[in-house]
Backbone bond lengths (Angstrom), bond angles and torsions (degrees), N, CA, C in turn:
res aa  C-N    CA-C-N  psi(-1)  N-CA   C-N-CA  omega(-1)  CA-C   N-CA-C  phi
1 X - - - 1.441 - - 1.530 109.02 -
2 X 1.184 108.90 145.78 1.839 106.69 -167.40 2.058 92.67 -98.21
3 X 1.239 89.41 162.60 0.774 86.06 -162.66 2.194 103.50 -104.30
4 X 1.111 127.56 139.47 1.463 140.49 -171.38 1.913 105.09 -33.74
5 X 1.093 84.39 -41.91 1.775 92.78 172.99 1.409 106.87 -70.35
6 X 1.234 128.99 -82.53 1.163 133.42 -168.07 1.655 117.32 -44.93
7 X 1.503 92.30 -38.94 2.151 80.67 175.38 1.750 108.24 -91.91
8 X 1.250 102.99 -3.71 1.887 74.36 155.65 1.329 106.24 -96.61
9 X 1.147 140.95 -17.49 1.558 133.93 175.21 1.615 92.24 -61.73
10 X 1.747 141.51 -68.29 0.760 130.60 162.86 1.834 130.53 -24.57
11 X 1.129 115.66 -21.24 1.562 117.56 -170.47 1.345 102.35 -79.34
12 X 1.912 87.96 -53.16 1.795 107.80 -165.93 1.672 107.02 -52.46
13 X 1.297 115.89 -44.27 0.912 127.11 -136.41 2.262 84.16 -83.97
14 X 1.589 99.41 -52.20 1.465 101.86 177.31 1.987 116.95 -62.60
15 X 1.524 122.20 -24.69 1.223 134.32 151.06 1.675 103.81 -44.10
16 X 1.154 117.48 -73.97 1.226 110.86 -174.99 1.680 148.80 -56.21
17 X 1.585 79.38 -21.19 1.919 87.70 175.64 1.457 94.61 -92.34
18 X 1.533 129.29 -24.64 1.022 113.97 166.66 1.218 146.50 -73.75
19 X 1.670 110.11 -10.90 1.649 103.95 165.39 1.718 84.80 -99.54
20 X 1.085 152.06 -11.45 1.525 127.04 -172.61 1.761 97.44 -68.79
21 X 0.979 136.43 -34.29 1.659 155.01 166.65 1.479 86.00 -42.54
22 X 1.545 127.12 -92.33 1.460 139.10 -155.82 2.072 92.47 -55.90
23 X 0.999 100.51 -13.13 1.806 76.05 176.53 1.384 124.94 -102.47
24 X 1.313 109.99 -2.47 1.577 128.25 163.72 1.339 115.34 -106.27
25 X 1.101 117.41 105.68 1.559 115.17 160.23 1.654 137.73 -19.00
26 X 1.149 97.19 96.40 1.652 81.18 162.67 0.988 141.93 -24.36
27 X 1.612 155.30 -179.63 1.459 143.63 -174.62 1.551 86.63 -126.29
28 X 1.597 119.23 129.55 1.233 132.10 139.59 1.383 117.24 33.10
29 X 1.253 164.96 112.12 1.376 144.64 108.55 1.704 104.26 17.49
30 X 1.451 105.79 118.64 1.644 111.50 163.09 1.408 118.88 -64.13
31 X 1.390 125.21 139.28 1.184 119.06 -170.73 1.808 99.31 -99.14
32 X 1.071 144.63 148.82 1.339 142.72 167.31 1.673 105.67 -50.94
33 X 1.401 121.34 155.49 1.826 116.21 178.82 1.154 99.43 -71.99
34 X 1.212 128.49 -25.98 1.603 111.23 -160.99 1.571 121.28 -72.64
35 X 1.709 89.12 -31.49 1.650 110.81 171.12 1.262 133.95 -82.65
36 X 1.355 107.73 -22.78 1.722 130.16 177.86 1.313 98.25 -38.05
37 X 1.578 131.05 -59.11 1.336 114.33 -155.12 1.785 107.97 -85.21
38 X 1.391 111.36 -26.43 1.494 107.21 169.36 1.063 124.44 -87.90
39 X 1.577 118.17 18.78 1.413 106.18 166.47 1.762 98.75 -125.09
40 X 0.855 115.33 -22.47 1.889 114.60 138.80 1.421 115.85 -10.68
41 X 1.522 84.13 -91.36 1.922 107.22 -162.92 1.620 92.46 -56.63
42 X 1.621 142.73 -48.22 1.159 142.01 -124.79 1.934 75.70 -100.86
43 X 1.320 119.38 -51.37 1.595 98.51 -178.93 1.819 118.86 -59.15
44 X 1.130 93.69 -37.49 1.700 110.95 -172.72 1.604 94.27 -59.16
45 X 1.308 104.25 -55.50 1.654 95.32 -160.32 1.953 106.53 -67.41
46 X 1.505 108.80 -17.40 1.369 103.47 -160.15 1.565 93.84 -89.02
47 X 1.181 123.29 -16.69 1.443 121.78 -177.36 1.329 115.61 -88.37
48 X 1.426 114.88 -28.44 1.989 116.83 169.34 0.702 98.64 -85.06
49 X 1.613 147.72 -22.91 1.289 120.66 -168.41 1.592 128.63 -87.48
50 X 1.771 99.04 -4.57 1.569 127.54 171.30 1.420 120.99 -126.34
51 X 1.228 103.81 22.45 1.274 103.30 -177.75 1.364 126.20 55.69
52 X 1.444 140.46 32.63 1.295 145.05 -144.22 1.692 105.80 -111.11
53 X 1.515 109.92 -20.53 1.559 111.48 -174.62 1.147 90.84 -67.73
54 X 1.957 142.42 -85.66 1.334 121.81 -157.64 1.710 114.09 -23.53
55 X 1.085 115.27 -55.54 1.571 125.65 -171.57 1.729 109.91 -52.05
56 X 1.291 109.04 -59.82 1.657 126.63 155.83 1.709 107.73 -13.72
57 X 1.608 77.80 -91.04 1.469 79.40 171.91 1.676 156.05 -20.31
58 X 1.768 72.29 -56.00 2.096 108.65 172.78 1.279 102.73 -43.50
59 X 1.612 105.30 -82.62 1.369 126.15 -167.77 1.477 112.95 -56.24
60 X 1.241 122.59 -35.75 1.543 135.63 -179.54 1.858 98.22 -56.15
61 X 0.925 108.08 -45.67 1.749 131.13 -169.45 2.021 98.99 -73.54
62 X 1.158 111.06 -67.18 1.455 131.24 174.32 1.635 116.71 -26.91
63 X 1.851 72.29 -73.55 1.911 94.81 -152.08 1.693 98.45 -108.43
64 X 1.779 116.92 56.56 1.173 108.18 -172.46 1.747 86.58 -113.21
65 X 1.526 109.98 137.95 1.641 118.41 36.61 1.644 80.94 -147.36
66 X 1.099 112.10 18.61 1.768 102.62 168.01 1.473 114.20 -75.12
67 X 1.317 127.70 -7.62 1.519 114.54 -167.01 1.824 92.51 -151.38
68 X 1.209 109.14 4.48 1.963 105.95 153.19 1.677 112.11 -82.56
69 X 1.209 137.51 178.84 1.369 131.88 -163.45 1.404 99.89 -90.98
70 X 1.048 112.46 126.57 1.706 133.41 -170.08 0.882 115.11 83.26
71 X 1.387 128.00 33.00 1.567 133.05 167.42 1.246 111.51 -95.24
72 X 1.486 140.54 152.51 1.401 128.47 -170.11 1.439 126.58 -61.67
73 X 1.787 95.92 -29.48 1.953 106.36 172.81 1.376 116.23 -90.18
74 X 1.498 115.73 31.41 1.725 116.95 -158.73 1.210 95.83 -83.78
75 X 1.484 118.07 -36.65 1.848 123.80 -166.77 1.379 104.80 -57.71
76 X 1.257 115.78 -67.26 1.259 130.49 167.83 1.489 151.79 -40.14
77 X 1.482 91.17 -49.93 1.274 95.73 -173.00 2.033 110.97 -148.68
78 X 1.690 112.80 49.42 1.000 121.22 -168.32 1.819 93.34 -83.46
79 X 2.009 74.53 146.00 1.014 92.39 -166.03 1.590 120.39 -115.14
80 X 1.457 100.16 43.73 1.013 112.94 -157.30 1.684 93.66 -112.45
81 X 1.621 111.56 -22.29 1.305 92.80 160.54 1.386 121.24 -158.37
82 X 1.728 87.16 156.66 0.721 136.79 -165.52 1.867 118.09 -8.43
83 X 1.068 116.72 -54.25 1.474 125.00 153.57 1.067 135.18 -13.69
84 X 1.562 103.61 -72.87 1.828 141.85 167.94 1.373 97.48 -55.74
85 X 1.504 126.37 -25.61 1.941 97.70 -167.49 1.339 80.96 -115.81
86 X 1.574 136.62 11.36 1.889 118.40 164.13 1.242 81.61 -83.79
87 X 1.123 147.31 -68.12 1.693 141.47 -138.95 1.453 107.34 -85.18
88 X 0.968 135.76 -8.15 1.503 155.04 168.91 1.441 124.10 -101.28
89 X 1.342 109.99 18.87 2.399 107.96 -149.06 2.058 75.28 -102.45
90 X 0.993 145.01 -0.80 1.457 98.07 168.50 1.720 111.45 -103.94
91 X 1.491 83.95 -28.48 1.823 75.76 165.00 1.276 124.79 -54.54
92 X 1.653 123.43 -40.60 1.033 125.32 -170.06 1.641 115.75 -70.28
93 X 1.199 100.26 -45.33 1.549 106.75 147.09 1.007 137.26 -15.05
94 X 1.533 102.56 -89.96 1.518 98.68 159.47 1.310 136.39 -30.86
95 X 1.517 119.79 -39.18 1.534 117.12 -163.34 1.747 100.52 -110.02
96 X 1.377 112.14 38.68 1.306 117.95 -171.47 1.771 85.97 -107.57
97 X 1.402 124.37 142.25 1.564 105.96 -170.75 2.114 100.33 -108.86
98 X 1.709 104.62 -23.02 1.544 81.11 179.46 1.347 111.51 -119.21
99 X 1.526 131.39 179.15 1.163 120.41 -160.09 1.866 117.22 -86.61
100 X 1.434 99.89 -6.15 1.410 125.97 170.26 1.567 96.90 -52.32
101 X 1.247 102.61 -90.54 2.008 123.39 -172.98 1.804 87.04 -28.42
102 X 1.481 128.24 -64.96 1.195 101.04 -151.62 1.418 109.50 -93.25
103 X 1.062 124.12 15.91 1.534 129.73 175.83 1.937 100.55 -78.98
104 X 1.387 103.37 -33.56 1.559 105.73 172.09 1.072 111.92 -55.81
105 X 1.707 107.39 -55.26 1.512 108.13 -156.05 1.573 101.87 -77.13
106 X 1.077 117.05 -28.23 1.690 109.27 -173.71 1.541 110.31 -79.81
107 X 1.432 124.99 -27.61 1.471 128.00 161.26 1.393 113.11 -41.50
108 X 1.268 117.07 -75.71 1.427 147.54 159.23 1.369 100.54 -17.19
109 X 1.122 99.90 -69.88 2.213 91.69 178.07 1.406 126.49 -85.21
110 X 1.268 109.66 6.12 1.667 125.14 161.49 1.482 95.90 -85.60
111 X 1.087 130.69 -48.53 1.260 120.58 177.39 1.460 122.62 -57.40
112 X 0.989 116.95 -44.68 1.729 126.58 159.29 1.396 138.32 -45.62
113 X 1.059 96.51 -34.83 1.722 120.31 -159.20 1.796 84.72 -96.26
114 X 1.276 135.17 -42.36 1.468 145.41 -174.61 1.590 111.05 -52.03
């Protein structure tokens, strides 16, 4: 029989690796090898070719780790592309706090919208 002490030291102890887990992001979805390199080049190329990495970056930096991959809003509402932050740019806006961050993001979608 365990003893009253020991299984809440046991709880605390299983509580704890489990939110230290929830505060680091998961890593990415694995991509299969065969696909790794075309879905590489196909992100790379779609992000230089609109200028979308500064923005990447921003928000990656910003709005981490709820909306980087394994963040709780990742399913939903990742913001990693490019899509999700045209159809999403005034909210994001809004919760951008200096006038730097949103001078990116509104460049960035002048460039798009052109």
């Amino acid at each position: 029989m365990i003893q009253p002490r020991i299984l809440i030291l046991l709880m605390l102890l299983i509580c704890g690796c489990v939110s230290h887990k929830m505060e680091q992001p998961d890593a990415p979805p694995s991509v299969p090898a065969e696909n790794k390199t075309a879905a590489v080049m196909t992100s790379a190329s779609a992000q230089s070719s609109d200028g979308f990495l500064p923005v990447k970056e921003l928000l990656s930096q910003r709005c981490a780790p709820c909306h980087n991959p394994g963040g709780k809003m990742y399913e939903s509402l990742p913001f990693d592309s490019p899509e999700i932050v045209k159809t999403h740019s005034a909210p994001i806006l809004q919760r951008l706090s200096t006038i730097e961050d949103k001078q990116i993001v509104e460049q960035w979608l002048s460039k798009t919208q052109s």
